[in-house]
C-alpha positions in Angstrom: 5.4 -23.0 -11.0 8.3 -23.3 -8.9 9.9 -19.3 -10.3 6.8 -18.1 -9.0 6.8 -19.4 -5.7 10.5 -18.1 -5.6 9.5 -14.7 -6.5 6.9 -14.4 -4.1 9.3 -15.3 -1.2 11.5 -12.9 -2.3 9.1 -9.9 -2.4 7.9 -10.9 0.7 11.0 -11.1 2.0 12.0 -7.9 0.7 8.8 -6.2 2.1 9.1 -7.4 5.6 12.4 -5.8 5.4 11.5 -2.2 3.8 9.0 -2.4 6.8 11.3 -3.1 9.8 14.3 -0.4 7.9 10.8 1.9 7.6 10.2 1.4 11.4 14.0 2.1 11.9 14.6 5.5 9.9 11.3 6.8 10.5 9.8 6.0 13.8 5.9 7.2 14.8 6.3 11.1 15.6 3.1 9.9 17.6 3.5 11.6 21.3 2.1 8.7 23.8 2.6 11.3 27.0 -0.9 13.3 26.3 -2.3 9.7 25.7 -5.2 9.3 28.4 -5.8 13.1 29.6 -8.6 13.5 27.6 -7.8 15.2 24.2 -4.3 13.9 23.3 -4.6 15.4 19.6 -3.7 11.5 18.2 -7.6 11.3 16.4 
């Protein structure tokens, strides 16, 4: 019981991580200065 509490640290570990490298490498391409002006093209 206690390998499979290990593993699922360690892939949630590892997830939170491929996440915040994900964030890092490849941020949004989202433009936020149309944002409010009535058709921003973000929908």
């Amino acid at each position: 019981m206690q390998i499979i509490q290990y593993l699922l640290v360690i892939i949630t570990v590892l997830a939170a991580l491929g996440w915040l490298l994900r964030k890092q490498l490849f941020p949004s391409r989202h433009d936020n200065s149309n944002c409010g002006d009535g058709d921003c093209g973000c929908h």
